[in-house]
C-alpha positions in Angstrom: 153.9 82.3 121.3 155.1 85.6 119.7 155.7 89.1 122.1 152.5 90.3 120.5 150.3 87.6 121.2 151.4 87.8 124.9 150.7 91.3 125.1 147.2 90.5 123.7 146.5 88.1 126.2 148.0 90.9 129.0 145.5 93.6 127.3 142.4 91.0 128.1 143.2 90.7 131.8 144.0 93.8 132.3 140.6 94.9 130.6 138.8 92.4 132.4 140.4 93.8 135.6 138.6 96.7 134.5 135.6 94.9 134.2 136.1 92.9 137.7 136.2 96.3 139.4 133.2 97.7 137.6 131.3 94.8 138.4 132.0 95.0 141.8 131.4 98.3 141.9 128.0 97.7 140.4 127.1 94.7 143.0 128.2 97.3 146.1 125.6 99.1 144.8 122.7 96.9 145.6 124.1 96.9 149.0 121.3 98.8 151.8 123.7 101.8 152.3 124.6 104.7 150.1 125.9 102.9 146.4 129.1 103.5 145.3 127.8 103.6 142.2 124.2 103.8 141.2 123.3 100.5 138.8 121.9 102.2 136.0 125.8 104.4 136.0 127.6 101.0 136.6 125.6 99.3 133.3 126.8 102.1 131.2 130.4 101.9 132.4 130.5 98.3 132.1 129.2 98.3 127.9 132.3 100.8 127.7 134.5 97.8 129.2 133.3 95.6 127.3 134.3 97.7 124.3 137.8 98.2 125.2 138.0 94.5 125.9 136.8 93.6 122.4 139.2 95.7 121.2 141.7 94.9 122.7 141.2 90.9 122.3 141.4 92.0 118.7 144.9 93.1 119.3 143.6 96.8 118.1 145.1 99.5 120.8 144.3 102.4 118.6 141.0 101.4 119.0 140.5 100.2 122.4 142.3 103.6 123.6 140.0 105.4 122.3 137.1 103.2 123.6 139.0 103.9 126.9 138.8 107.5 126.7 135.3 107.4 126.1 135.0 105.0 129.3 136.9 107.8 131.1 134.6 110.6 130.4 131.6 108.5 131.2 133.1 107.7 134.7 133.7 111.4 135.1 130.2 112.6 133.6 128.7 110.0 136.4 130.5 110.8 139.2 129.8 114.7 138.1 126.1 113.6 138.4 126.5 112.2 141.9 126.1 108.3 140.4 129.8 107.4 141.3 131.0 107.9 144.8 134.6 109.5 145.3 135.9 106.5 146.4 135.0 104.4 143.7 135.9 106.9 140.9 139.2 106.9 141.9 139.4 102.9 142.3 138.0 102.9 138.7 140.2 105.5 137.0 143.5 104.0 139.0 142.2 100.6 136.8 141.7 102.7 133.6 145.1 104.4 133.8 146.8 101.1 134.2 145.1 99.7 131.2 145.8 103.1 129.3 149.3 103.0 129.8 149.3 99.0 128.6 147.9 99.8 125.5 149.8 102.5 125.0 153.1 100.7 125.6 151.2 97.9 122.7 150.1 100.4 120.2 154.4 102.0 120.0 154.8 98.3 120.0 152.8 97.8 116.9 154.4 100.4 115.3 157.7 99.5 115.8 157.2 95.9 114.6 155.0 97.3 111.4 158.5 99.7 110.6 161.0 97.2 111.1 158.7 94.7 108.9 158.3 97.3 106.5 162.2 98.2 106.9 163.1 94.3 106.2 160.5 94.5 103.0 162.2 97.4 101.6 165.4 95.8 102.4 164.4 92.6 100.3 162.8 94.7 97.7 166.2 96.6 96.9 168.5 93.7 97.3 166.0 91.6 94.9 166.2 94.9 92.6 170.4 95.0 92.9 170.8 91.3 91.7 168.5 92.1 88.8 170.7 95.0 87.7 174.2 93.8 88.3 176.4 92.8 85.5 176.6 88.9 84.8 179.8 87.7 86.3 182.9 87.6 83.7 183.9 84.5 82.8 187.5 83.7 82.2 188.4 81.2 80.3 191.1 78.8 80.9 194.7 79.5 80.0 195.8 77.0 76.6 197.7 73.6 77.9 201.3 73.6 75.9 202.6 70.6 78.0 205.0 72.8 80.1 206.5 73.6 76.6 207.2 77.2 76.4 206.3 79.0 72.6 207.7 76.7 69.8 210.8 75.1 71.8 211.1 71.6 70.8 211.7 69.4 68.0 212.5 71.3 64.7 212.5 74.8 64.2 210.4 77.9 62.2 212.8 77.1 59.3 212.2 74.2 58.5 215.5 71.2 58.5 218.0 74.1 56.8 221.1 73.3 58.4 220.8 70.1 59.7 221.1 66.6 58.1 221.8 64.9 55.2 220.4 67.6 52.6 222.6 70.6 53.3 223.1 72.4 50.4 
């Protein structure tokens, strides 16, 4: 299993962490006392969840940071409105900020690992391009065999058999 497909599965608990504490959030309430957070502020929050767990199941930080910023301001529109208690805001944004700084830490991730594969392309590319342009190897040839003989020592001599023999004359 590869670093980024680890960090995927991380970004799905970590947004369904997010989603665990909405829910809760939602369920407290339906509780007889004062909600937490009002139902109708809770649905809302949790469609934004499930949009920055989508995104992030599709290994896409860019967009699943910005689907958490827009989950952010929602949380902070609501509890403006009085729908999210004090309490519960800060339970929910402690849970967004970890998750933010997750898929921040994925998305430089991604980066790097698109550079360095576009680094090793380029890389390939020029050494590809190199062996096309290099000269073809020289090829020596082999030095002529004379049997250890140097030049034309040996048996007779430039001149023919002057000098030697029965024929002198």
């Amino acid at each position: 299993m590869s670093a980024y497909q680890r960090q995927g599965r991380r970004w799905n608990r970590m947004a369904a962490a997010v989603a665990g504490c909405l829910l809760a959030a939602g369920l407290a309430g339906c509780t007889g006392s004062a909600p937490e957070l009002q139902a109708d502020a809770a649905a809302q929050l949790q469609q934004r969840v499930l949009e920055v767990t989508k995104a992030a199941a599709g290994s896409d930080p860019a967009v699943a940071l910005k689907s958490l910023d827009r989950l952010s301001s929602e949380l902070d529109a609501t509890a403006a409105a009085g729908q999210v208690s004090f309490k519960r805001h800060q339970s929910i944004s402690g849970a967004i900020d970890s998750v933010r700084a997750d898929l921040t830490a994925a998305q430089a991730a991604k980066k790097a690992a698109a550079e360095a594969a576009a680094r090793a392309a380029a890389a390939k590319a020029a050494a590809a391009e190199a062996a096309k342009q290099a000269p073809a190897p020289a090829v020596v040839a082999p030095a002529p065999v004379t049997g250890g003989k140097k030049d034309n020592a040996g048996k007779g001599s430039s001149d023919g058999n002057k000098g030697s023999g029965k024929n002198k004359g």
